[in-house]
N, C-alpha and C positions, 0 to 999 in steps of 0.2 A: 504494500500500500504506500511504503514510502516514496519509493520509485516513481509512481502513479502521481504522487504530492508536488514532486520535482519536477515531474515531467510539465504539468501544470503550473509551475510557477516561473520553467521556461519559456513556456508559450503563453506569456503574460493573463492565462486565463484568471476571472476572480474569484477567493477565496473567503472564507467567512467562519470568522471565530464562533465554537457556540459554548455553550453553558447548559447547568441542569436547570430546567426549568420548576419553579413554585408556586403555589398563589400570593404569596409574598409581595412577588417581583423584585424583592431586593435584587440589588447586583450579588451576582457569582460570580466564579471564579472559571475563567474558560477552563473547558475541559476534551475540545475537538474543534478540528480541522476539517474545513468541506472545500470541495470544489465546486462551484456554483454557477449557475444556468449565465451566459456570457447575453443573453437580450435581454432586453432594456436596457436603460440605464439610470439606475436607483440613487447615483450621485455620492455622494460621499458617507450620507448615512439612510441605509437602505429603510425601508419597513421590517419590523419583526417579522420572523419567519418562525417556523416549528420542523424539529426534525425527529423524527424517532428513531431510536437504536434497538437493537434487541443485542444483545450480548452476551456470551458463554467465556466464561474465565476459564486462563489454562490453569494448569496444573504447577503454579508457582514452587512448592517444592519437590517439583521432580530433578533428581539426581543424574537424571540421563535424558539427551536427546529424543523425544517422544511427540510424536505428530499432535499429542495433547497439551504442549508444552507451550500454546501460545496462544494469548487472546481470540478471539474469533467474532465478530460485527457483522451484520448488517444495518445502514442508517435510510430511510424512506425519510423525503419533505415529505411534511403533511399540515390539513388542514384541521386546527383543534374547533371542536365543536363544544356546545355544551355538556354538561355533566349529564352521564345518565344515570337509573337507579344505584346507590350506594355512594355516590361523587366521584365515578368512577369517566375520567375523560375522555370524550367519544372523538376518533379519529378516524380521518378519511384520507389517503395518501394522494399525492401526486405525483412523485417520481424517483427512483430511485437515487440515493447521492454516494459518492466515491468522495472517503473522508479516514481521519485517522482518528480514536476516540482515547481519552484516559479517563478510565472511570473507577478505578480504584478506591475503595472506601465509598463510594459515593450508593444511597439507598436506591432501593429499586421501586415502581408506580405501575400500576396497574391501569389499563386501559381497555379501550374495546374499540374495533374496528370492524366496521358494517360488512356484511356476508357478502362474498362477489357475487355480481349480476346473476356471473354465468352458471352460478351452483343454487340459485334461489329458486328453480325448480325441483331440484334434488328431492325426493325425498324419504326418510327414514328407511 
């Protein structure tokens, strides 16, 4: 991913620090690196955006080189929507993002994200 990061900051593509998000809103502490959609131009300070990660941690005290041995991400732009039952934040994606995340120590949020189209006929 880092590769990917570099390669992107030589092809002066733009980038965009993110943080954990709260209801707070206090400032955070950035915690990821995105590479970001190059249309429009948002000018020097863009609108808030929302990303989500899902994240599996490696296996920090492994003693040996092991394919588990190393963080593992996916991050999606999305669009936060209101809270649904329990205050649990309803999410809707728009596009996949290439990013590098440090989330260490950092708690984890529970979310929900609406059933695709294509499986709403599905049934049981």
């Amino acid at each position: 991913m880092a590769a990917e990061l570099a390669a992107a900051v030589l092809a002066r593509r733009k980038l965009r620090l993110g943080s954990i998000w709260d209801d707070s809103e206090k400032p955070a502490l950035y915690r990821a690196l995105f590479v970001w959609s190059d249309q429009g131009d948002d000018g020097p300070y863009p609108p808030a955006a929302f990303a989500f990660t899902s994240a599996w941690e490696g296996d920090s005290g492994s003693q040996t080189h092991d394919a588990n041995d190393i963080d593992r991400h996916v991050s999606l732009e999305v669009d936060k929507g209101s809270r649904g039952s329990g205050g649990v934040p309803q999410l809707s994606v728009r596009r996949w993002l290439l990013g590098m995340c440090f989330f260490d120590g950092c708690p984890r949020t529970e979310v929900v994200f609406p059933w695709p189209r294509a499986l709403q006929a599905v049934k049981p």
